[in-house]
Structure formats: structure tokens, C-alpha cells
C-alpha positions as CSV (number, residue, x, y, z in Angstrom):
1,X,85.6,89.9,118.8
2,X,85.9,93.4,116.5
3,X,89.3,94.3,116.7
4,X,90.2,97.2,114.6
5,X,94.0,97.7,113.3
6,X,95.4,101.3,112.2
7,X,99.0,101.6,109.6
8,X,99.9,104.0,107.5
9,X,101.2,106.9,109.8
10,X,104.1,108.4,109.3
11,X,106.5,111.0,109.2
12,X,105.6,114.1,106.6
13,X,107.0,117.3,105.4
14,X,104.1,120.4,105.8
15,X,102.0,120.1,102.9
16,X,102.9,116.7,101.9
17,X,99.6,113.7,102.6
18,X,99.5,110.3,104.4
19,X,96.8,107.6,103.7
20,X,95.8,106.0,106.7
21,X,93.9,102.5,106.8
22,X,91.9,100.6,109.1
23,X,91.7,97.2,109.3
24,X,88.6,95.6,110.2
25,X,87.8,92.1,111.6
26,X,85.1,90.2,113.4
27,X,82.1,93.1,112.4
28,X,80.2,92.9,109.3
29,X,81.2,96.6,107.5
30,X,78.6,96.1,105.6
31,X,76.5,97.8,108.7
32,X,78.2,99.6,109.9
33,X,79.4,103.8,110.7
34,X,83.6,103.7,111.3
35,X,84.9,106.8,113.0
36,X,88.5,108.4,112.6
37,X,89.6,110.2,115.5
38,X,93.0,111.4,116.6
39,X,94.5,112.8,119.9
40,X,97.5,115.4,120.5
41,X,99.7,114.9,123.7
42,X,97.6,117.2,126.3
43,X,94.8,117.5,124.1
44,X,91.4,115.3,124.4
45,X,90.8,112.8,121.8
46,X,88.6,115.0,118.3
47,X,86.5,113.1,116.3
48,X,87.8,114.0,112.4
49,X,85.5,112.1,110.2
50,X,83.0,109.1,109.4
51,X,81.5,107.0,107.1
52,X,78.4,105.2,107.3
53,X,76.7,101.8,105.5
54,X,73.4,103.0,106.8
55,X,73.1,105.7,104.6
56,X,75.8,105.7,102.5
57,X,77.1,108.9,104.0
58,X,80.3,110.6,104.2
59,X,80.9,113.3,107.7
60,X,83.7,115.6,108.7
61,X,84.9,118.2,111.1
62,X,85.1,121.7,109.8
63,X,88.7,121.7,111.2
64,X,89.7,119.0,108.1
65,X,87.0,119.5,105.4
66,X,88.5,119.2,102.3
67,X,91.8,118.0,103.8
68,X,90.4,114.6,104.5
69,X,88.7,111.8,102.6
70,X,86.9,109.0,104.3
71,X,86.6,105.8,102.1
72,X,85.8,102.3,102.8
73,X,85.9,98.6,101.0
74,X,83.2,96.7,102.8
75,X,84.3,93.7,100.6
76,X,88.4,93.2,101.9
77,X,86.9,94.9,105.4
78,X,89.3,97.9,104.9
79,X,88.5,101.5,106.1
80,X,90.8,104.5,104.7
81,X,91.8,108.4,105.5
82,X,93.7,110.1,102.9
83,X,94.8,112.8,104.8
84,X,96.3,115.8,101.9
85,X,97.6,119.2,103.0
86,X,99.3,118.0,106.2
87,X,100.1,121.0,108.6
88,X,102.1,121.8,112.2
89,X,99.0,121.5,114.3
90,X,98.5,117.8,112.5
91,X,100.6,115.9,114.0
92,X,98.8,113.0,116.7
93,X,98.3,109.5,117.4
94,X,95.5,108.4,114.9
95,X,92.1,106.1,115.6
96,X,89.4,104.3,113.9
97,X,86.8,103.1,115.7
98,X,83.4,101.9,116.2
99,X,80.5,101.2,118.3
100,X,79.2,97.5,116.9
101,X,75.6,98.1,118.2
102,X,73.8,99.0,115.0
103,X,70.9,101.0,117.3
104,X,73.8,103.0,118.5
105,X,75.5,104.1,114.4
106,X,72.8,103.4,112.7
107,X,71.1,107.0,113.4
108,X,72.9,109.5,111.7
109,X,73.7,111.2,115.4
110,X,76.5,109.2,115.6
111,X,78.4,110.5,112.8
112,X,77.1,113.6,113.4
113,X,79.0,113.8,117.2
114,X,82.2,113.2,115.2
115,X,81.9,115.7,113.0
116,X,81.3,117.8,115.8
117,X,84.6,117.4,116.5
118,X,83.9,114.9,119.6
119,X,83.4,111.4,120.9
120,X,80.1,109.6,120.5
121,X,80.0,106.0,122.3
122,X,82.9,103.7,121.3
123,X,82.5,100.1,122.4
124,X,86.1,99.4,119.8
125,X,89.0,101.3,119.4
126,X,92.4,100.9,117.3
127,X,95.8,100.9,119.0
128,X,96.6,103.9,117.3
129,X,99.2,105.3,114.2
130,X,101.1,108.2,114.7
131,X,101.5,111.1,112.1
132,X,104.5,113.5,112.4
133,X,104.7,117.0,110.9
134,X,107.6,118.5,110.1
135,X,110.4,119.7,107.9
């Protein structure tokens, strides 16, 4: 069963950075593309950014670019956001996620929906961390 476990959110002054983390289990991250999402109360869920095994590749959403690094350690399963810069409009429950059929992430399209700012298919999804902006 892939189960997929977010920590690491928080409460942070403007400016200030979180480092979120994913825990993996039961899905072999060594092929694999692990989306970060997050979702504002109101507001539809945004895909933020994703990494990929399949061609060792790195995406974002122009709304976070160089705000936001995607890393991964395929060996202790782990998948991470270090979110830097933190501002008002920030502040939402944060996802990883996946779609464990390797047809489905292994094309590029995938990651390339997220960075789009949307939702490709998801077949597991995180229970969520929450991030808090403000002074």
C-alpha cells in the first residue's frame, strides 16, 4: 500500500522558510515523479513542484520559482520542499503526492501538469501539513 506522510509545516514570520518532507512507503522512489501541491481555504488544490527518477528532473510553477527547492533521497525514501521567502498569500495545507503507475509519471507530462500550476492524475495523496504566514 503507498502511503505518503507530510511534517514540517509550521508557523513563519513573512520572509522566514520552512522545509517540508515527505515520507514515502510501500513505492519504490527509485521510479518514481512525487508531486508537491498545496490548497488555500476556497481555493482549488495548485500543483507547486516535482521531481522525477525518470529523468532526473527538477519542475516548478512560475508562482514559486526560485522560492522553492524540490529534493529527494531515494535511499531513506524521503522527499523534501524547502520552501525560502515565505509570503501572505503562502499560507495552505501542504501535499505530496503520486500516481504509482510508472506509464502515468514516467512521461515528462506529468510533471509538466504541476508546473502548470494544476493536478495531473493522483492515485496517493498525503494527509496534509499546514504552513502559516504571519507576523
Amino acid at each position: 500500500q503507498v502511503q505518503l506522510v507530510e511534517s514540517g509545516g509550521g508557523l513563519v514570520q513573512p520572509g522566514g522558510s520552512l522545509s517540508l518532507s515527505c515520507a514515502v512507503s510501500g513505492f519504490n522512489l527509485d521510479y518514481s515523479a512525487i508531486g508537491w501541491f498545496r490548497q488555500a481555504p476556497g481555493q482549488e488544490r495548485e500543483g507547486l513542484s516535482c521531481t522525477s527518477s525518470f529523468d532526473d528532473s527538477t519542475y516548478y510553477a512560475d508562482s514559486v520559482k526560485g522560492r522553492l527547492t524540490v529534493s529527494r533521497d531515494n535511499f531513506e525514501s524521503m522527499v523534501y520542499l524547502q520552501m525560502n521567502d515565505l509570503k501572505p498569500d503562502d499560507p495552505a495545507v501542504y501535499y505530496c503526492a503520486t500516481d504509482f503507475r510508472r506509464e502515468i509519471t514516467g512521461p515528462p507530462y506529468w510533471c509538466t501538469v504541476i508546473a502548470d500550476s494544476s493536478v495531473p492524475t493522483v492515485t496517493s495523496w498525503g494527509q496534509g501539513t499546514q504552513v502559516t504566514v504571519s507576523s
